[in-house]
N, C-alpha and C positions, 0 to 999 in steps of 0.2 A: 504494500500500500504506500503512496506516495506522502508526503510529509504535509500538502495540502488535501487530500483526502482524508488522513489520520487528523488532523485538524477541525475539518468538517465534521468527523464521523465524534470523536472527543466532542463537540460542542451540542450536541445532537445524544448523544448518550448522559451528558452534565446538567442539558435542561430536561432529561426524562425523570432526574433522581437518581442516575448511577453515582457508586462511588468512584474515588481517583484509584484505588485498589483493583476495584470490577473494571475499570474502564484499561488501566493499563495490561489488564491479564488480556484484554480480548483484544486490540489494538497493538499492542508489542512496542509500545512507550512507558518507559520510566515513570514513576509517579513526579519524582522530583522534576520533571520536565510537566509533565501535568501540568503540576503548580503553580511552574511559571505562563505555562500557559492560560492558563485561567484565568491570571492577570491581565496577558494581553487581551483575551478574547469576552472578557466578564461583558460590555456589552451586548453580543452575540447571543452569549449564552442566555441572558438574561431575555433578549429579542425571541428564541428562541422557548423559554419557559414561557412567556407570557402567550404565544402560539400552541403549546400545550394545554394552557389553562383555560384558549377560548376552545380547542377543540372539547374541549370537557364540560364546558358551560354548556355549551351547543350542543354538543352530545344528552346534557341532560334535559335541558330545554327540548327537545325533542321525544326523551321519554317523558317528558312530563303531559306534552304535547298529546300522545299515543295513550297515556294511561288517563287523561280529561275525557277523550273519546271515546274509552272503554266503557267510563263511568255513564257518562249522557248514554251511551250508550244502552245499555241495563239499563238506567233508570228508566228510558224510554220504556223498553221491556216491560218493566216490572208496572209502570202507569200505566202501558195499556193491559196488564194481564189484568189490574186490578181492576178496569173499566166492565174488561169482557168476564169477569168471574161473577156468581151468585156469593162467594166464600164460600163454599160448602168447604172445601178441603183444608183451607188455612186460614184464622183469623182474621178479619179486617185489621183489627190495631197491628197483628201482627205484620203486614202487607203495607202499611202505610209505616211502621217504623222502620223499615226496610228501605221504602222510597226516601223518610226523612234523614236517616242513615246516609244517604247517599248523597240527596240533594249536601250536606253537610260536608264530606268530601269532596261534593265536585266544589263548591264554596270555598274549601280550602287551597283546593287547587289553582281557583281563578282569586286567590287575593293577592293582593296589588296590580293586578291585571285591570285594566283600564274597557270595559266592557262598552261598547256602541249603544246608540238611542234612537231608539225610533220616534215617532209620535205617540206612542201611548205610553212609552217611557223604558226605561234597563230591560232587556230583552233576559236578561238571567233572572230578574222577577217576575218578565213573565212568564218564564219556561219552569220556573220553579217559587210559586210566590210562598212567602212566608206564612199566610192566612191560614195553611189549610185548617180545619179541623179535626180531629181527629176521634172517630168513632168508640165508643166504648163496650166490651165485648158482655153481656150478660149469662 
């Protein structure tokens, strides 16, 4: 490996979280050279970690993304089973603390999240408003 590949590849291994120990065994440079390397290259690296940590943001912004849709998802589900059911087989409160269960995480999931408005007003209350009531099972 050339002295600017090993370069590359050290700066790139330093902003993953390796050590100077791991990075010298796998590269075939001195750690003592490391060292001084680090020095010259701390900007890099540093450019280098922050491009880690947006892939990581992004990454998770993403499953967070996938796991909201999950949830609207189901809740969807579980609103319209509760529409189309008599309850013969599962409790009302039990069916509606399921939906409120849920509307409750997806809530969590969209806070600080800046939600759009229609004319009739937050589209997240109306898909999920706070009012319901909730039946009591005798």
């Amino acid at each position: 490996m050339k002295p600017t590949e090993q370069k590359k590849e050290f700066v790139r291994l330093r902003a993953s979280g390796r050590s100077y120990q791991a990075i010298a065994e796998q590269i075939g440079v001195s750690k003592p050279t490391l060292l001084k390397w680090a020095v010259g290259l701390e900007n890099e690296i540093k450019q280098a970690q922050g491009l880690e940590f947006q892939a990581l943001l992004e990454s998770y912004e993403m499953s967070k993304r996938i796991r909201l849709e999950s949830l609207l998802k189901l809740h969807k589900r579980i609103q319209a089973e509760i529409d189309r059911r008599e309850l013969k087989d599962i409790p009302t409160a039990k069916l509606f603390d399921l939906a409120g269960s849920l509307a409750e995480r997806i809530r969590g999931e969209l806070a600080g999240v800046n939600i759009p408005t229609n004319e009739t007003g937050n589209m997240l209350e109306i898909l999920m408003p706070d009012n319901i009531i909730l039946p009591v099972d005798h």
